[in-house]
LORO-613092 format. One record per atom (N, C-alpha, C): x, y, z; atom name; residue number from 0. Coordinates in pm, 1 decimal, m for minus. Last residue first. Layout:
N
node px X	py Y	pz Z	at CA	i NUM
...
***
This chain:
67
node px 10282.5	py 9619.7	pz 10526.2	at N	i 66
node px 10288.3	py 9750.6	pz 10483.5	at CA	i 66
node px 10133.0	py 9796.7	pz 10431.2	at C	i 66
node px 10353.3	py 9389.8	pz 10702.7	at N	i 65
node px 10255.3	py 9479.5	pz 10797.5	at CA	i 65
node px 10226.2	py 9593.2	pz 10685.3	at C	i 65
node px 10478.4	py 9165.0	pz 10527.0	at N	i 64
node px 10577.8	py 9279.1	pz 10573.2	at CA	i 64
node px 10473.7	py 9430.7	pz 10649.5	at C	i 64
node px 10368.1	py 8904.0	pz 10520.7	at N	i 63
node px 10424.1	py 9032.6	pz 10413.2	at CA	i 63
node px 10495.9	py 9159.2	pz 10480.7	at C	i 63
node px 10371.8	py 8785.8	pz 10775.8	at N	i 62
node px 10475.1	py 8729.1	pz 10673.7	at CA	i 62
node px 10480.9	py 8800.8	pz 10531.9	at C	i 62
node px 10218.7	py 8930.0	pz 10898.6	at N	i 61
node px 10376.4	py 8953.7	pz 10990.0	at CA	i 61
node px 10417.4	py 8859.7	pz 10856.1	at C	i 61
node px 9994.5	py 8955.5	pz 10746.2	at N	i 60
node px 10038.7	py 9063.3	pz 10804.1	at CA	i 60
node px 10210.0	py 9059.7	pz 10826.5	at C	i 60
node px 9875.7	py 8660.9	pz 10809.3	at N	i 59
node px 9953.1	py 8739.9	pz 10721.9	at CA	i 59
node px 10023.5	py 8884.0	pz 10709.6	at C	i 59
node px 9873.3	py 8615.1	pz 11072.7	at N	i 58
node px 9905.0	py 8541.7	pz 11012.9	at CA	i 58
node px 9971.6	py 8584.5	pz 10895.2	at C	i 58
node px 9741.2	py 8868.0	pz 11257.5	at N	i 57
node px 9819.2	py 8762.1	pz 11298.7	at CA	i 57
node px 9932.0	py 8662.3	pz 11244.3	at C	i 57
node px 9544.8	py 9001.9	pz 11017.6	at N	i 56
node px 9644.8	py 9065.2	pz 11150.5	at CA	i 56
node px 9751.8	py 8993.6	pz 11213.8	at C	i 56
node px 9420.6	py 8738.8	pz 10957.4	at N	i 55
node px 9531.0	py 8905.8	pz 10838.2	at CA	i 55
node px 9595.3	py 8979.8	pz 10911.8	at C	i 55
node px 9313.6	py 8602.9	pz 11112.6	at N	i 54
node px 9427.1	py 8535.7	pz 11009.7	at CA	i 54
node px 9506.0	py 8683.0	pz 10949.4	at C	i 54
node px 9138.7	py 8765.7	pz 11268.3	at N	i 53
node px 9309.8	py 8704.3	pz 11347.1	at CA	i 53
node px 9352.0	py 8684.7	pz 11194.0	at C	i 53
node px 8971.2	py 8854.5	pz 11033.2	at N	i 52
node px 9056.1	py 8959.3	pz 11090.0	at CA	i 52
node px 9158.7	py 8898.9	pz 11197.3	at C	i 52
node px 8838.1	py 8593.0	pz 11068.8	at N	i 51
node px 8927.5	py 8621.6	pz 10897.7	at CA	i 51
node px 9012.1	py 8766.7	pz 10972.8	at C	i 51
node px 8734.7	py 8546.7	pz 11289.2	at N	i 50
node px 8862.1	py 8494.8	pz 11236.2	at CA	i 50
node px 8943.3	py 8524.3	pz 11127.9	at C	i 50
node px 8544.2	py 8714.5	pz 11226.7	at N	i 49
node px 8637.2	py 8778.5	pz 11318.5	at CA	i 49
node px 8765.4	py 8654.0	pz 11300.3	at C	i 49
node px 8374.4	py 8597.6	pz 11045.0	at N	i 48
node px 8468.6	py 8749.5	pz 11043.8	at CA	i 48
node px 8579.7	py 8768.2	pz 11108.8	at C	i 48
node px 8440.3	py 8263.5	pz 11032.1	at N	i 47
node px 8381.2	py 8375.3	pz 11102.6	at CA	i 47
node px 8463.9	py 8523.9	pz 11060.8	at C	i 47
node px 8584.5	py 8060.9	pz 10973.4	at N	i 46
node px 8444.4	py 8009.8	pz 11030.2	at CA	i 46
node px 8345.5	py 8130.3	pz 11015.5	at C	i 46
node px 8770.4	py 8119.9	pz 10651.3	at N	i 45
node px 8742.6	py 8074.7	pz 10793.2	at CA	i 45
node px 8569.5	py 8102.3	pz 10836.7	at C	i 45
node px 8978.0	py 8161.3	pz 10399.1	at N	i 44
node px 8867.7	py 8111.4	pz 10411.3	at CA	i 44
node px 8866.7	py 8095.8	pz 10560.5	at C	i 44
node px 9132.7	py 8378.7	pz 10157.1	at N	i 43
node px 9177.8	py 8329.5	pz 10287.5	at CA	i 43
node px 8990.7	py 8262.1	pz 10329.3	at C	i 43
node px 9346.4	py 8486.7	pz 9893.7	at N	i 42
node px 9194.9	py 8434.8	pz 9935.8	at CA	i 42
node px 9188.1	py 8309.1	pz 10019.3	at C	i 42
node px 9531.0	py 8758.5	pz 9830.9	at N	i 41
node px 9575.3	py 8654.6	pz 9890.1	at CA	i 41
node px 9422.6	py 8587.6	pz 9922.2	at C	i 41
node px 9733.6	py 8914.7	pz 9604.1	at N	i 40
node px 9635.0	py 8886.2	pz 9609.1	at CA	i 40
node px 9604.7	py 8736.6	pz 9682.2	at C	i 40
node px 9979.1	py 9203.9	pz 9626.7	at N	i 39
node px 9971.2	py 9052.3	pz 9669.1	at CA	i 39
node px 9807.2	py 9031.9	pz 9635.5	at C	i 39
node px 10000.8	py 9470.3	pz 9549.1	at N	i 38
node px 10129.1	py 9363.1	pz 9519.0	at CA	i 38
node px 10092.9	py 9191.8	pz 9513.5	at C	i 38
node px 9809.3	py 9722.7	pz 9418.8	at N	i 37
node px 9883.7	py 9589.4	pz 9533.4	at CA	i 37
node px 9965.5	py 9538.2	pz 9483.2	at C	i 37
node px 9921.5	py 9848.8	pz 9186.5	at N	i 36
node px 9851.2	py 9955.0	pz 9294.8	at CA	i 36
node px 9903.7	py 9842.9	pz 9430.6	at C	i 36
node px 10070.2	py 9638.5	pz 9012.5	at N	i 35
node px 9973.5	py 9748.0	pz 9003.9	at CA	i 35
node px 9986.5	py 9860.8	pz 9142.6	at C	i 35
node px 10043.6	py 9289.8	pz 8932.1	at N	i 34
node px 10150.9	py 9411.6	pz 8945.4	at CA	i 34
node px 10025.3	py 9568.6	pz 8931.1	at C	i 34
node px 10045.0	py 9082.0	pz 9185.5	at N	i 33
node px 9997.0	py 9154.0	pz 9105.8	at CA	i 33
node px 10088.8	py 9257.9	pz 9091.0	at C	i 33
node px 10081.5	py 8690.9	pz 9292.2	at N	i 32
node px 10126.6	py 8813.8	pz 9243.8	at CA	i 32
node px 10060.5	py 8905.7	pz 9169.1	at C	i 32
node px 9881.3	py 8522.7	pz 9484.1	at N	i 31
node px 9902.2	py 8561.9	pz 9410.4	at CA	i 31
node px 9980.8	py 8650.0	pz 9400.6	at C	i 31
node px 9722.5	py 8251.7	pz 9692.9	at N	i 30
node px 9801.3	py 8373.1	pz 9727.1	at CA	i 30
node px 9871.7	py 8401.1	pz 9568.1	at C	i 30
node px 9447.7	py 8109.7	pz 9796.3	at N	i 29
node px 9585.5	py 8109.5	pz 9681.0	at CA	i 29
node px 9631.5	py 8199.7	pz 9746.1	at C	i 29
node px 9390.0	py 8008.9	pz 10065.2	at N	i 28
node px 9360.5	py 7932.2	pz 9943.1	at CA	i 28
node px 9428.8	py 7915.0	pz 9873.7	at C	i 28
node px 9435.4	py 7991.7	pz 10416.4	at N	i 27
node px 9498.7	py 8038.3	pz 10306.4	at CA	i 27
node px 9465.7	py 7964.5	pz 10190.0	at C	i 27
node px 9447.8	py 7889.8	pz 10620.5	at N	i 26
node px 9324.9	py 7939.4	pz 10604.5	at CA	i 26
node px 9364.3	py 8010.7	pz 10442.4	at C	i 26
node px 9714.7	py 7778.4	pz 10642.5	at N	i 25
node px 9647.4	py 7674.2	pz 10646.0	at CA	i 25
node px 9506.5	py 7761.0	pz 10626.6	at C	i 25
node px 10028.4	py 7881.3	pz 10471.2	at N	i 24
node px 9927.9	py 7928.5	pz 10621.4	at CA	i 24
node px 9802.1	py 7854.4	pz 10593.7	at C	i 24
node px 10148.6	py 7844.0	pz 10248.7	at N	i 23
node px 10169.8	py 7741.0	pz 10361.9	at CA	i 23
node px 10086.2	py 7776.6	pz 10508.1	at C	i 23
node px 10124.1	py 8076.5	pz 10130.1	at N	i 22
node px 10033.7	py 7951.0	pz 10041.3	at CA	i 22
node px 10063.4	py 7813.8	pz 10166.8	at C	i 22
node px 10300.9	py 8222.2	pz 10250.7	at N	i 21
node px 10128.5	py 8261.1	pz 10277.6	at CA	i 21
node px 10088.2	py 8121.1	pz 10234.4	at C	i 21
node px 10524.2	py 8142.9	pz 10114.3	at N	i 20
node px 10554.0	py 8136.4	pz 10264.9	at CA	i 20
node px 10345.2	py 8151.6	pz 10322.1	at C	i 20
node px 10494.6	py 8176.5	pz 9892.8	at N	i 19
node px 10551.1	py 8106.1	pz 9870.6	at CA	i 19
node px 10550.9	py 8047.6	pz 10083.9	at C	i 19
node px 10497.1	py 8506.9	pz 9899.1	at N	i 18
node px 10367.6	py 8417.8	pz 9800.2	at CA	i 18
node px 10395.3	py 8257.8	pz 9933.8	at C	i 18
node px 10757.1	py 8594.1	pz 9960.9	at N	i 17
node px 10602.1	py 8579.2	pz 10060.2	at CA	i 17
node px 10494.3	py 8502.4	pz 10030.5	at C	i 17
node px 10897.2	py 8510.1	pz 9766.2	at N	i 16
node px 10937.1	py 8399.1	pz 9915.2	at CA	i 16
node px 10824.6	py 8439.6	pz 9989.4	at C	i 16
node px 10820.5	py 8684.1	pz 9618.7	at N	i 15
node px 10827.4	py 8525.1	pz 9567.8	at CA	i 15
node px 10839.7	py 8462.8	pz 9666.8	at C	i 15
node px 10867.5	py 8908.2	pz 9718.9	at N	i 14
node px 10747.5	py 8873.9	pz 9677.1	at CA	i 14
node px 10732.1	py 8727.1	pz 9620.5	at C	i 14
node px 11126.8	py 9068.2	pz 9774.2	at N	i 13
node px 11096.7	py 8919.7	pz 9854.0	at CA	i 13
node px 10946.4	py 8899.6	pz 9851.5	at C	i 13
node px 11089.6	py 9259.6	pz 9626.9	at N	i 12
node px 11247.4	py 9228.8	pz 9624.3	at CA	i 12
node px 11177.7	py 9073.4	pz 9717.4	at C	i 12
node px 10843.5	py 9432.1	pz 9687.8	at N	i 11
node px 10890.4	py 9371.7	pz 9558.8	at CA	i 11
node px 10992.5	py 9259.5	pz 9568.9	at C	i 11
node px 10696.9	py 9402.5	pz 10000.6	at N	i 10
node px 10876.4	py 9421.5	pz 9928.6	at CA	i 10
node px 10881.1	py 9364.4	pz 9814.5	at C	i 10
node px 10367.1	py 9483.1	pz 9957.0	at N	i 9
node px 10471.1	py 9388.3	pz 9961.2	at CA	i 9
node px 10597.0	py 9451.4	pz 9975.1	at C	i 9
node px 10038.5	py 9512.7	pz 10001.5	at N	i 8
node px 10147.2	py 9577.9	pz 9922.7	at CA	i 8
node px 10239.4	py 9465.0	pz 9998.8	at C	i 8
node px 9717.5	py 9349.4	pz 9939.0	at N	i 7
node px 9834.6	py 9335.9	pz 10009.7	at CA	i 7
node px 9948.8	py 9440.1	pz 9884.8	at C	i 7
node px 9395.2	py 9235.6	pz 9965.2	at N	i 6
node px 9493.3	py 9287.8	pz 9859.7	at CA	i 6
node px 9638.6	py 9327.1	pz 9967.7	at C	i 6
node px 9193.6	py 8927.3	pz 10042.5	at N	i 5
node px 9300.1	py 9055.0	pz 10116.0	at CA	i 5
node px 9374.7	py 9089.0	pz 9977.5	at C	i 5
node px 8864.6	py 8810.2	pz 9950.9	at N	i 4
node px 9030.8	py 8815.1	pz 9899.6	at CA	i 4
node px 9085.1	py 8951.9	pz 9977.2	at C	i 4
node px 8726.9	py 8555.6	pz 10193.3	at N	i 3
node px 8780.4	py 8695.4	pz 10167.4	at CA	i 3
node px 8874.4	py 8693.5	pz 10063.1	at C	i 3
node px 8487.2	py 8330.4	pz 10258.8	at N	i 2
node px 8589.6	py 8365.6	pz 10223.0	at CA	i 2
node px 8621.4	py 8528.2	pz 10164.3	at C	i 2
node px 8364.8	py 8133.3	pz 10545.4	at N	i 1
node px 8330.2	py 8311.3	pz 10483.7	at CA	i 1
node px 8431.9	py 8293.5	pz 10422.5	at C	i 1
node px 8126.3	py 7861.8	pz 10591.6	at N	i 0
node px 8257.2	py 7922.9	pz 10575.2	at CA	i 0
node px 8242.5	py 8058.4	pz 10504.6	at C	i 0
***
């Protein structure tokens, strides 16, 4: 298994319902709040690189907001 942490910007304003919505995507470990530069700290686990690039393009991506 390969694991990644993705940093992520967000909508401040619906950062509790993204956390909260990622931690239910099944390659998904934690998913975190940061305050800083990112918004999100999300550590995603799969077979292969190239799966870890479907899960962030596919999976997370469309439930933070693509920013």
């Amino acid at each position: 298994m390969i694991s990644a942490v993705v940093l992520v910007n967000t909508d401040l304003d619906s950062q509790d319902r993204v956390i909260e919505s990622l931690r239910l995507v099944d390659d998904v470990e934690e998913a975190h709040a940061l305050y800083g530069v990112y918004d999100l700290l999300i550590k995603i686990k799969a077979n292969s690189i190239d799966k870890l690039k479907e899960i962030t393009k596919f999976r997370i991506k469309p439930i933070a907001g693509g920013k």
